[in-house]
C-alpha positions as CSV (number, residue, x, y, z in Angstrom):
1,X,-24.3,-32.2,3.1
2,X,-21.9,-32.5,0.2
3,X,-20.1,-29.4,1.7
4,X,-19.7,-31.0,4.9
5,X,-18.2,-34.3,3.4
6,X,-15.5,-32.3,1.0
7,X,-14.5,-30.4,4.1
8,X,-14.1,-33.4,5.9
9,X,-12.7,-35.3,3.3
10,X,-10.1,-32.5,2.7
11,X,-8.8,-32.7,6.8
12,X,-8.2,-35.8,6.4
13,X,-5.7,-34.9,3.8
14,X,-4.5,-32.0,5.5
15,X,-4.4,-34.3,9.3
16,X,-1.8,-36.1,7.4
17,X,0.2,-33.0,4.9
18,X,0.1,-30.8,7.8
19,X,0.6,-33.7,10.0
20,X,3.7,-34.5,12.6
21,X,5.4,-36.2,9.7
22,X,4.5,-34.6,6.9
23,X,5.2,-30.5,6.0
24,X,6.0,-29.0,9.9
25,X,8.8,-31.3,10.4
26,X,9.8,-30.4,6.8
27,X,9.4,-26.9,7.0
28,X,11.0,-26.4,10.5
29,X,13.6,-29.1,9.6
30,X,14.8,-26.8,6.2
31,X,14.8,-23.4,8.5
32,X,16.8,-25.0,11.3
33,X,19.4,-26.3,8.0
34,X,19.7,-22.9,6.3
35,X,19.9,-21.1,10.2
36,X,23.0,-23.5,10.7
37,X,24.5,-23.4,7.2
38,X,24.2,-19.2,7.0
39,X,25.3,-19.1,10.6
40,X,22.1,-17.8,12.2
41,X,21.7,-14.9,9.6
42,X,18.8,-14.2,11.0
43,X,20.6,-13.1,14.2
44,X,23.6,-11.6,12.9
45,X,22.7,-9.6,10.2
46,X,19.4,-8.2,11.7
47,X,20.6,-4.7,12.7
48,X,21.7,-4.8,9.1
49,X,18.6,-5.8,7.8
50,X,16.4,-2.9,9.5
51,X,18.7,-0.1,8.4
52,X,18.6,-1.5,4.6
53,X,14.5,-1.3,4.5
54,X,14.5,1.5,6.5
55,X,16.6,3.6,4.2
56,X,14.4,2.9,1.3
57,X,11.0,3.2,3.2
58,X,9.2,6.3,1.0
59,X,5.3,6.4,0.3
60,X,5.7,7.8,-3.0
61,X,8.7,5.8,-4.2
62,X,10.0,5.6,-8.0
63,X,6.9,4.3,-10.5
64,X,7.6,0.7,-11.0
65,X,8.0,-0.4,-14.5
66,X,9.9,-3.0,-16.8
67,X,13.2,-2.4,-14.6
68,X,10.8,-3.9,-11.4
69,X,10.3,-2.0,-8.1
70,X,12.4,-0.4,-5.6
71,X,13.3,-2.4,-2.5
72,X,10.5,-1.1,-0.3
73,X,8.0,-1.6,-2.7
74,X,8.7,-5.3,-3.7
75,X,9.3,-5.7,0.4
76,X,5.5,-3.7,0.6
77,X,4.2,-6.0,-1.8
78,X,5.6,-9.3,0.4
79,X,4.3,-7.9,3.5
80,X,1.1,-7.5,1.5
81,X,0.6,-10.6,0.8
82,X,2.0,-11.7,4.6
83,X,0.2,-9.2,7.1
84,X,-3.8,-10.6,5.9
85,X,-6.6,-12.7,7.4
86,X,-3.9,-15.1,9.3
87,X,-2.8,-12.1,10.9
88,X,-6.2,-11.7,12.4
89,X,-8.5,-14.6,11.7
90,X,-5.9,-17.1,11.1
91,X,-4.1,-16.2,14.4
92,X,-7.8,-16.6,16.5
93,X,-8.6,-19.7,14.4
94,X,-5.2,-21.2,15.7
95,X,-5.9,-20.4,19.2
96,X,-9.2,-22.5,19.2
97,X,-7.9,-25.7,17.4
98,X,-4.4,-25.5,19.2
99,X,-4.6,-23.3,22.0
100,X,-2.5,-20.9,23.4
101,X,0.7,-23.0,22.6
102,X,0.0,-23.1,18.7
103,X,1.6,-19.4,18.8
104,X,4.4,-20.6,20.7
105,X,4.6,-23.1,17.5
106,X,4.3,-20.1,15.4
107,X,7.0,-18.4,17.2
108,X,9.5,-21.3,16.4
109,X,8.1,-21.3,13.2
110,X,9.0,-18.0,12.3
111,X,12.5,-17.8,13.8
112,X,13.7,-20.5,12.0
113,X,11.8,-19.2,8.6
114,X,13.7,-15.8,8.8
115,X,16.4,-18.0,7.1
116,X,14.2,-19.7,4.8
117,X,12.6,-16.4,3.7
118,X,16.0,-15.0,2.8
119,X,17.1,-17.6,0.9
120,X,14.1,-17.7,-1.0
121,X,14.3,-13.8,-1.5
122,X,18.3,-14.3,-2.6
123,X,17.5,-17.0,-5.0
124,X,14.8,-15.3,-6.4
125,X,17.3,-11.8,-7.4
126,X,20.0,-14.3,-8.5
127,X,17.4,-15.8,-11.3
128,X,15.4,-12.8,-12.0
129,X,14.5,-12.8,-15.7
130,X,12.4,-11.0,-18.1
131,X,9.3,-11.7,-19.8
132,X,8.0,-11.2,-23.3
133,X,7.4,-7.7,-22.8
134,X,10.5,-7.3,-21.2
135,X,9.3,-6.5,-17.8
136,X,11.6,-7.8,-14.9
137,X,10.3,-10.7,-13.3
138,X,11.4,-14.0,-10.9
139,X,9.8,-16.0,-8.5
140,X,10.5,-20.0,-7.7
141,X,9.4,-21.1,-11.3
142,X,12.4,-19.4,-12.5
143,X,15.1,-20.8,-10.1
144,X,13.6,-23.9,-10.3
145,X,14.1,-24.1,-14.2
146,X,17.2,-22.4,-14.5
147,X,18.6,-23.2,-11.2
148,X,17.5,-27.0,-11.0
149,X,16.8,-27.3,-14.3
150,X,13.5,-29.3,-13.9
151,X,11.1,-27.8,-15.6
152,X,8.1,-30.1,-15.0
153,X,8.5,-29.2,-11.1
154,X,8.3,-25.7,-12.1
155,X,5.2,-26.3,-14.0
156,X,3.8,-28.1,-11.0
157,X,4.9,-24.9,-8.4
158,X,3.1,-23.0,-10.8
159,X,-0.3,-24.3,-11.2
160,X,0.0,-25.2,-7.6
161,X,0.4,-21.0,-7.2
162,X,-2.2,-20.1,-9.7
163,X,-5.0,-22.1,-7.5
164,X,-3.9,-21.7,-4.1
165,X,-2.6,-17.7,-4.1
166,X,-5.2,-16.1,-7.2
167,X,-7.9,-18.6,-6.5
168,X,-8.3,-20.3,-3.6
169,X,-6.3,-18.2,-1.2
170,X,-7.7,-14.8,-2.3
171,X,-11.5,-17.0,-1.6
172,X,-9.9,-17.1,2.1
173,X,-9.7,-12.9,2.0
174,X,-12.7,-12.4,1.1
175,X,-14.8,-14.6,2.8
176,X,-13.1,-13.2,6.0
177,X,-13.6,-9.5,5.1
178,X,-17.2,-10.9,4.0
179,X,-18.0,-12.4,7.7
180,X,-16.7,-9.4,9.4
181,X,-18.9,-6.6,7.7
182,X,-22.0,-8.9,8.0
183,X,-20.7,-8.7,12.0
184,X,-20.4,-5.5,12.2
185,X,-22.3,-3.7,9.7
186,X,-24.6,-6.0,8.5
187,X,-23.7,-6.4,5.2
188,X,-25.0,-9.1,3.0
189,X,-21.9,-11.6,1.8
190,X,-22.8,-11.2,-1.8
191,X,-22.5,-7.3,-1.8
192,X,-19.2,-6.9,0.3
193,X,-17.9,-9.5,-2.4
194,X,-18.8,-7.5,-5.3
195,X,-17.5,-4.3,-3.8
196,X,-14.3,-6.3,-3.3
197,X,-13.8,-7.5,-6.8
198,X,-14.4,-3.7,-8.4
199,X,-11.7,-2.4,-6.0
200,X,-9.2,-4.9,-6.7
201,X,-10.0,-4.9,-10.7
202,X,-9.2,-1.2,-10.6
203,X,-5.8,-2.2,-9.1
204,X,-5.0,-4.7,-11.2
205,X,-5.5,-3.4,-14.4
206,X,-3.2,-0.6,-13.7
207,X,-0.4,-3.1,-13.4
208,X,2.9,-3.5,-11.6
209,X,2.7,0.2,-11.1
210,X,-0.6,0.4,-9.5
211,X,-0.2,-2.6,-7.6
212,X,3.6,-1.5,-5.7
213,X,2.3,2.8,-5.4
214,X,-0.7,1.1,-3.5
215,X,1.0,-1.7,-1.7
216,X,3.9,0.8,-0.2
217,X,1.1,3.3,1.1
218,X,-1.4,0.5,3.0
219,X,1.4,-1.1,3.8
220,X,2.8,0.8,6.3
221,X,-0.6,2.9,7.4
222,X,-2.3,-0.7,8.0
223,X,-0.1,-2.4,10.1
224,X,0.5,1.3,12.7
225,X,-3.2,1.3,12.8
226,X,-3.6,-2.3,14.1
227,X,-0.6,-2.3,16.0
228,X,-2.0,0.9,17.8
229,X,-5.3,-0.4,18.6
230,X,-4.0,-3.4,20.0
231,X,-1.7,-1.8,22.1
232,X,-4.6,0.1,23.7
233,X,-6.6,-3.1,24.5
234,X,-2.9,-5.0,26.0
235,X,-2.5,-2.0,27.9
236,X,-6.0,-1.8,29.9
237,X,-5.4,-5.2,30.6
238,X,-2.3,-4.8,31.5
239,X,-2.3,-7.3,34.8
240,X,-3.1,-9.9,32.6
241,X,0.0,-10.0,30.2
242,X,2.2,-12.3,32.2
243,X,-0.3,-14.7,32.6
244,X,-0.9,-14.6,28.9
245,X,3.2,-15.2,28.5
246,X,2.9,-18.2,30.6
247,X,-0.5,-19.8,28.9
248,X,1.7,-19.8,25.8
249,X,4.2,-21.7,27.1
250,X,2.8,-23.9,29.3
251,X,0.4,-24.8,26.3
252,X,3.0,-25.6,23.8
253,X,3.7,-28.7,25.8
254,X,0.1,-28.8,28.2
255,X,-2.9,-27.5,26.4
256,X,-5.2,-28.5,28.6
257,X,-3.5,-27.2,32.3
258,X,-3.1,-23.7,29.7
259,X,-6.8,-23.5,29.2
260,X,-8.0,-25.4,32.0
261,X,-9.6,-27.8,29.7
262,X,-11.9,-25.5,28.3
263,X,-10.0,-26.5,24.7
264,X,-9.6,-30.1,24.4
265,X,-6.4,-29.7,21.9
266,X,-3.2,-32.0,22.2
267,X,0.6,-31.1,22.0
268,X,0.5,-32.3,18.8
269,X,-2.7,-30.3,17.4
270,X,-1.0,-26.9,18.7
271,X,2.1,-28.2,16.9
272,X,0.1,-28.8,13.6
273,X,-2.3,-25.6,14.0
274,X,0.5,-23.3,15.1
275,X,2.5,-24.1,12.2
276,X,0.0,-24.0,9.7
277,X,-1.9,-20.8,10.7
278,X,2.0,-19.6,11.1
279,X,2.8,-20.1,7.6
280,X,-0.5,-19.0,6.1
281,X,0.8,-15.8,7.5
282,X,4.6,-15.5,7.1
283,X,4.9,-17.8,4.2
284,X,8.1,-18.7,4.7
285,X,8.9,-21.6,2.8
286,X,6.2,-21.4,0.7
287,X,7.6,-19.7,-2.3
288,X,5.2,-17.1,-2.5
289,X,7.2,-13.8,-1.5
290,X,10.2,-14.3,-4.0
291,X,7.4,-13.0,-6.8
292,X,8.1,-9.7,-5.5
293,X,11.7,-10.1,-4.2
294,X,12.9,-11.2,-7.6
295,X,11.6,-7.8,-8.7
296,X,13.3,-5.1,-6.4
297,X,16.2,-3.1,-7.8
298,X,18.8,-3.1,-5.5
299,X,23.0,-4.0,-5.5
300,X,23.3,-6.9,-4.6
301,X,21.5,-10.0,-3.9
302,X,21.6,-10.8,-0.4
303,X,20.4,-6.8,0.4
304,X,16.7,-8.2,-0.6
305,X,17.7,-11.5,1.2
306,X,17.8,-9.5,4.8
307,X,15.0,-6.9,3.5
308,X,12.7,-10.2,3.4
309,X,13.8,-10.7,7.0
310,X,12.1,-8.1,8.4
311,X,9.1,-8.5,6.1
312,X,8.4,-11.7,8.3
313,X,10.0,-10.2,11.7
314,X,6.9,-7.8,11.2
315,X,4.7,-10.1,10.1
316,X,4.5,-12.6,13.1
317,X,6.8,-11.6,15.4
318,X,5.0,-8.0,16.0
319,X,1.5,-7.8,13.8
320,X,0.3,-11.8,14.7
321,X,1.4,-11.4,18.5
322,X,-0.6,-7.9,18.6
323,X,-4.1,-10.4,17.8
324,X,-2.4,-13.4,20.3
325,X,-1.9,-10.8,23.2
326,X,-5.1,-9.1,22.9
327,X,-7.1,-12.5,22.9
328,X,-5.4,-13.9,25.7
329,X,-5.3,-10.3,27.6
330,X,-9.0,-10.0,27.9
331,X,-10.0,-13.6,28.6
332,X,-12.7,-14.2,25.5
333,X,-10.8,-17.8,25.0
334,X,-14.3,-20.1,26.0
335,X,-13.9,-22.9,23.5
336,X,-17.0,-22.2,22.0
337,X,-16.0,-18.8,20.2
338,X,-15.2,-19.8,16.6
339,X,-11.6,-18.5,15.3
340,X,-13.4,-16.0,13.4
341,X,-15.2,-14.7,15.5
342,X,-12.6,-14.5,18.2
343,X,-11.1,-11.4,17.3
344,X,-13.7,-9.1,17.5
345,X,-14.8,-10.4,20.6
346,X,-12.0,-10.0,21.7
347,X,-11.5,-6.1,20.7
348,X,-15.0,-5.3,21.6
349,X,-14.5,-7.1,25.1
350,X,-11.0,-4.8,25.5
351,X,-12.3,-1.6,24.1
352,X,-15.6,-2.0,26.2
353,X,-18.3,-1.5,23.3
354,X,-19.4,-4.0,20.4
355,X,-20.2,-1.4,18.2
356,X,-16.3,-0.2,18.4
357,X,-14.3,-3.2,18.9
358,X,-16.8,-5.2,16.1
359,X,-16.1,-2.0,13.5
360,X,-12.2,-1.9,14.5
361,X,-11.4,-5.5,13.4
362,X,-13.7,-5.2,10.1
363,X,-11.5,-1.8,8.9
364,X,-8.6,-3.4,10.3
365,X,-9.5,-6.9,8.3
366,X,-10.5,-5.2,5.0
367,X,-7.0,-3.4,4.7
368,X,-5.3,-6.6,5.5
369,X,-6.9,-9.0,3.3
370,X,-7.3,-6.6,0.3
371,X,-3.7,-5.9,0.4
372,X,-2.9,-9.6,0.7
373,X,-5.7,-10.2,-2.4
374,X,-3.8,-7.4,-4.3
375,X,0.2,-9.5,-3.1
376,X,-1.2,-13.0,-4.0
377,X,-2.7,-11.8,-7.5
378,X,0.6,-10.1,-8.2
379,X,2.2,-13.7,-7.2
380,X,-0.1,-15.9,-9.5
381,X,0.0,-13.4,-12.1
382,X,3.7,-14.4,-12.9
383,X,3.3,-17.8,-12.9
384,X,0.3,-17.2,-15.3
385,X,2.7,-15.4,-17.4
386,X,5.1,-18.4,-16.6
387,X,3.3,-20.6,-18.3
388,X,1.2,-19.1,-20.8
389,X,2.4,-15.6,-21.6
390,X,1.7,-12.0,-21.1
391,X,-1.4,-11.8,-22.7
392,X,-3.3,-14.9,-20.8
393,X,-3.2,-12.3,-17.6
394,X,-6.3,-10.4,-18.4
395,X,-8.2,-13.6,-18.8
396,X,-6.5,-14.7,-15.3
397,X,-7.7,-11.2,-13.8
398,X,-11.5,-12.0,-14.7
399,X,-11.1,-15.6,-13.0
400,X,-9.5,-13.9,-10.0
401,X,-12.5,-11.3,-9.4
402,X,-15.1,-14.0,-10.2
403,X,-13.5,-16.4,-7.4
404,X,-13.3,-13.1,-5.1
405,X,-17.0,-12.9,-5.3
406,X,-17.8,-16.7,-4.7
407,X,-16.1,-16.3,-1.8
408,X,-17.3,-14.3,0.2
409,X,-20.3,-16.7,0.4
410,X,-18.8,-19.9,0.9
411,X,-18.5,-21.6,4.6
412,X,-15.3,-20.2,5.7
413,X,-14.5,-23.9,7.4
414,X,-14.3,-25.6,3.9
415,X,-12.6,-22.4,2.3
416,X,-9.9,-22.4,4.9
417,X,-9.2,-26.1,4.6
418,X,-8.7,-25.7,0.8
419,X,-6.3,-23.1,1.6
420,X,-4.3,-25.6,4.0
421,X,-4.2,-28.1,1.1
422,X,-3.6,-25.9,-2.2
423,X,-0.2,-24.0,0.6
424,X,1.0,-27.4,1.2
425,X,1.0,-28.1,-2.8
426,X,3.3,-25.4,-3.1
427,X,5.5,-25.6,-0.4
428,X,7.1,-29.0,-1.6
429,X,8.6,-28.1,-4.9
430,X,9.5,-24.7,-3.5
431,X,11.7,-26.5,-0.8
432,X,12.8,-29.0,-3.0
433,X,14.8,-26.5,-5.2
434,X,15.9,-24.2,-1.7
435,X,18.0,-27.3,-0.7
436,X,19.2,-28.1,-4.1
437,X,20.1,-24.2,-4.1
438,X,21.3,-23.4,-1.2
439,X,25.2,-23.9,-2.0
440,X,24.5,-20.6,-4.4
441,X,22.7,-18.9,-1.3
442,X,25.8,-19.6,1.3
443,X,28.3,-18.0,-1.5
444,X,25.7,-15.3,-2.3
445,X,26.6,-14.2,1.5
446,X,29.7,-14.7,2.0
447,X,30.3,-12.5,-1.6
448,X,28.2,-9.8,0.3
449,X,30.6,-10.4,3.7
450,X,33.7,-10.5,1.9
451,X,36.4,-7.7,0.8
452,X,34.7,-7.7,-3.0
453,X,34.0,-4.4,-4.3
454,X,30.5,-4.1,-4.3
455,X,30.3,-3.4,-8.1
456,X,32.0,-6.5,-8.7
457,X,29.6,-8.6,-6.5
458,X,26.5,-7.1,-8.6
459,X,28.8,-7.8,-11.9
460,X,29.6,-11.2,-11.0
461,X,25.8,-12.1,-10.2
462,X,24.7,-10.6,-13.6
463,X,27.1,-13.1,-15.6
């Protein structure tokens, strides 16, 4: 009883953050301003973009240390903490609320976030710093303080991080990989929990190291895997792929003639849903990713910028559309199918067995959210030292695994809600300092456009 009145005591907060004139307009409203002011970056330097993470893709990449990561780690560690549960689960459980238009939403969403993400990801190499032990570090606290020069916001980003990313948000992880072993393997909560939290305290205590050599090897495996499987399931059902193009459509601005009224959601619920679920996965705007852009070693500033672009280009625009296509491909959208239980229906239902559909999602699931549980601790783990110092971590670390473990038994509706509330939290003072930043962004680029020696750009963003 008390659970059900918190949960709906906290969507009634969210109905109104997450509302039509609260965070989407805010969040689209600040991508569309940063497409326009870097001249539709997103666009233009894209081929760019791929060849500059491309070239420093490697499994076994340089040991990260005090100097940070390489490129493709810190982009690793991103896509980590991107490609989890809202790939899977957050992507069905946006489909039920919104319909098939919430990933239309997404989709506009995302574009327009390529630009936010990269000036985030700038930002964040322009006011990298180092901590006590001398260990490069960054993240929004950092440019809010030294950029802004408001410290109390930065204080506020950073508790705001600690709950939402270590504590609440890594709940969301587990409870998801939780409910999908007890589907298919029967596994009770409590134990997939505890397995969780020994896995992930083994990563965590080797450090930055651990944490990037495991990141840039899942990484990569993780999302061909999924992308494969789906592929197979879109392809059997191939005749239905064009209908599943215009359901999307047609239900970003009709949800009910999409569905056939079989989901009684509004324009302005697919809106809301799309966007939320869309950012839960991305994170654009959110001022999460910068922890590990600010680390990467690389020449100059805006080359992390368009490696961050492709971080979410993969994230929603391939992995998220993979779960989309194979829901709406094989016709499991009833209305009555929670979101997370959508996706292994929906597997099981185009792979033609239970045993193997149920199985596929729960691997698939476990890779995603561990690596996102192993992104967001990295993420709150600077912010701890933020505000209390290198040696409050491994107190941090025993919070984290203890909250890992609760979560996998909590109701996932309440857990997810939280998640909603603790994102939106972050996402004001995070855009707050974008805008007041983004002057330093548009020279940033037009530095890395211009006929300045390389050298001299790095040299002149040192000083």
């Amino acid at each position: 009883m008390v659970d059900d009145k918190l949960t709906s005591f906290v969507q009634f907060v969210n109905s109104y953050l997450w509302g039509i004139c609260g965070l989407i307009p805010l969040l689209v409203g600040v991508g569309i301003y940063f497409t326009l002011r870097l001249r539709f970056v997103q666009i233009r330097k894209f081929i760019t973009a791929v060849k500059f993470t491309l070239s420093g893709a490697s499994f076994h990449g340089k040991r990260a240390g005090k100097s940070g990561m390489s490129s493709f780690q810190s982009l690793a560690t991103a896509v980590a903490a991107q490609v989890g549960t809202g790939n899977i689960a957050g992507a069905a459980t946006a489909v039920t609320m919104g319909g098939p238009g919430a990933i239309f939403w997404m989709w506009i969403a995302a574009f327009f976030g390529m630009a936010t993400i990269f000036t985030e990801a700038v930002l964040a190499q322009l006011f990298k710093s180092k901590d006590h032990a001398g260990n490069i570090t960054g993240g929004p606290s950092y440019y809010i303080t030294n950029g802004l020069h408001c410290k109390p916001l930065a204080i506020f980003f950073s508790c705001a991080v600690i709950i939402a990313l270590g504590l609440i948000g890594n709940m969301v992880q587990s409870n998801s990989i939780a409910s999908a072993f007890t589907q298919a393997f029967d596994v009770p909560p409590i134990v997939t929990g505890i397995v969780i939290a020994a896995i992930a305290a083994f990563v965590f205590i080797g450090g930055v190291g651990r944490i990037a050599s495991t990141t840039e090897k899942i990484v990569p495996i993780m999302a061909l895997v999924y992308i494969v499987g789906s592929l197979i399931v879109i392809f059997i059902n191939l005749d239905q792929f064009i209908p599943a193009i215009k359901s999307i459509f047609v239900g970003a601005f009709n949800p009910s003639a999409a569905t056939g009224g079989v989901i009684g959601a509004t324009v302005k619920e697919a809106m809301r849903y799309g966007v939320a679920r869309g950012l839960f996965s991305n994170e654009a705007g959110m001022g999460s990713t910068p922890h590990a852009h600010a680390v990467a070693r690389v020449d100059h500033p805006v080359e992390q910028g368009l490696v961050a672009i492709c971080g979410l280009f993969l994230d929603t625009f391939i992995v998220l559309n993979m779960t989309a296509f194979v829901i709406f491909t094989t016709g499991v959208l009833d209305g009555k199918t929670t979101g997370i239980e959508l996706a292994p229906k929906a597997f099981s239902t185009g792979f033609g067995s239970t045993i193997v559909g149920g199985s596929f999602v729960a691997v698939c699931l476990f890779f995603f959210a561990f690596s996102t549980i192993v992104g967001w601790y990295f993420f709150a783990a600077q912010n701890v030292k933020f505000l209390f110092g290198t040696k409050s971590v491994k107190f941090y670390v025993c919070i984290v695994l203890l909250f890992l473990v609760l979560g996998s038994v909590l109701k996932v509706n309440l857990v997810w809600e939280l998640a909603d509330l603790f994102n939106g939290l972050m996402v004001i003072p995070n855009l707050i300092a974008l805008l007041g930043l983004g002057a330093l962004v548009s020279k940033a680029l037009k530095d890395f456009e211009g006929p300045r020696d390389l050298a001299d750009s790095k040299k002149g963003t040192e000083e």
